[in-house]
C-alpha positions, 0 to 999 in steps of 0.5 A, spaced: 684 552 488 678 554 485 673 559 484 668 563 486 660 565 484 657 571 486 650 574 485 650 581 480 643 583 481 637 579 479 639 576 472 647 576 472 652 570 475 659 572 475 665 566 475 671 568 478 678 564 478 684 565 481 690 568 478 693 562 475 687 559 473 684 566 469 692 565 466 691 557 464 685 560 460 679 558 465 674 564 463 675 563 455 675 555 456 668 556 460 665 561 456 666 555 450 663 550 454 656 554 455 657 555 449 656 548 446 652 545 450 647 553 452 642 553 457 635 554 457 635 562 459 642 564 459 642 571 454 649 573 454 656 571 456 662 577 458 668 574 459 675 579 463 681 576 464 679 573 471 672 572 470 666 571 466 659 574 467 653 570 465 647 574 464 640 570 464 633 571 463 630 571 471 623 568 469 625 562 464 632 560 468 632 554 472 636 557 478 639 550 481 641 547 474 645 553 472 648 555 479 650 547 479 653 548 472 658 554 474 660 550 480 662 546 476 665 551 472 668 554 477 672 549 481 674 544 475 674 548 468 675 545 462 681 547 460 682 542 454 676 546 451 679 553 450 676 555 443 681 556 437 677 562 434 679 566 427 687 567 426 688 573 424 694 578 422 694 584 424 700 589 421 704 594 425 707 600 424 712 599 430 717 606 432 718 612 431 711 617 431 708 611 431 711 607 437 713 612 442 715 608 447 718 603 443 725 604 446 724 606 452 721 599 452 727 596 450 732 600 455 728 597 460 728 590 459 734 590 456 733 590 449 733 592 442 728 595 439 728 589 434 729 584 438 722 587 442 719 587 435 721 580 433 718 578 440 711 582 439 711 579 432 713 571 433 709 571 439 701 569 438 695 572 442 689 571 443 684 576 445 683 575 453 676 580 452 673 587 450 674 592 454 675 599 457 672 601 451 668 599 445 672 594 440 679 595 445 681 588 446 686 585 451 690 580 448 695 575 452 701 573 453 708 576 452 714 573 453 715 575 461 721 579 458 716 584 456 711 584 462 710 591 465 707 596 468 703 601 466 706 608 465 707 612 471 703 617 467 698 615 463 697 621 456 691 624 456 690 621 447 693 616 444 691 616 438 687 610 434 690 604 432 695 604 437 699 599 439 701 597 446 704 593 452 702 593 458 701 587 465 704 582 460 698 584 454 697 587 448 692 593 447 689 596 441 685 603 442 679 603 437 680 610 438 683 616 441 683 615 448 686 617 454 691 611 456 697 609 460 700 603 456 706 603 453 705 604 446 710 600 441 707 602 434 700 604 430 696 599 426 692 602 420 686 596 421 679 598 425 677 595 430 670 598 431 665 600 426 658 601 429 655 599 422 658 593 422 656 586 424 659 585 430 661 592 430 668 590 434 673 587 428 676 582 434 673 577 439 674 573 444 677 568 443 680 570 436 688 569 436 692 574 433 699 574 429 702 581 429 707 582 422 712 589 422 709 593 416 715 595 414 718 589 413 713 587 409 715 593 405 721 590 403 
């Protein structure tokens, strides 16, 4: 078991994992390793959920060094350097106006809106990448008890800040965007500023605590 590189253009390498290794952390865990020992000419690092794009400089990349090195990557990722990043707690609103499908997502797996609250919340994720749309990140895993599909019909806006399930992640919407996850509840955080440096609050890597903001209340 062991993955594949494939050429995207003149100046990109893309690594991909099977789904088990992509699950165990490998895109992550080989984005650290290029990051603590960089290559002369590698410009850029985009991790997915089951990959990991390498854009390079053409005119200054040692081609055979840098394609040997994701060779290695792919078929023996170094599983044991998966990176820690920031710790994070990020306060939810979940229910009600805010989370719409909170109790729909408990009738199907069998739960009570609480105790799909209290697994949301014991439950630390880390954020797999950024995608989808500027700032949005994917961040993994659940509890299998909470792993489902996306909506039958996704809602042409969900609102900014919402907090949402889906595939056995949660994702934040930076912003109103159409969407098809099941939405749980609304944070009051930003996840993107384009006058801030980086201008996404969350970034691969980081690992991310979800606290119910009315329990805080109390």
């Amino acid at each position: 078991m062991s993955g594949r590189i494939d050429l995207m253009g003149e100046a990109a390498l893309l690594v991909r994992w099977p789904a088990e290794l992509a699950a165990a952390g490998a895109p992550l865990a080989a984005m650290t390793d290029l990051q603590r020992d960089p290559l002369p000419g590698v410009i850029d690092l985009v991790p997915a959920i089951d990959s990991l794009l390498v854009c390079f400089d053409p005119l200054t990349i040692d081609r055979t060094q840098l394609t040997d090195r994701l060779h290695t990557l792919a078929t023996h990722p170094p599983l044991t350097a998966l990176p820690t990043g920031r710790e994070l707690v990020i306060s939810v609103h979940y229910g009600g106006i805010d989370g719409p499908d909170l109790d729909e997502v408990a009738a199907q797996v069998g739960l009570s809106p609480q105790e799909v609250i209290d697994l949301h919340t014991t439950t630390e994720q880390q954020v797999l990448m950024i995608g989808f749309a500027p700032g949005f990140p994917y961040l993994g895993w659940l509890p299998l008890v909470l792993h489902l599909p996306r909506r039958a019909t996704p809602r042409v806006a969900v609102p900014a800040g919402s907090v949402a399930i889906a595939a056995g992640m949660t994702g934040i919407y930076p912003t109103t965007l159409p969407g098809g996850w099941h939405v749980i509840g609304r944070t009051d955080v930003t996840l993107f500023d384009p006058a801030a440096d980086p201008p996404a609050l969350l970034q691969p890597g980081d690992r991310v605590r979800f606290v119910n903001a009315e329990t805080q209340r109390r």
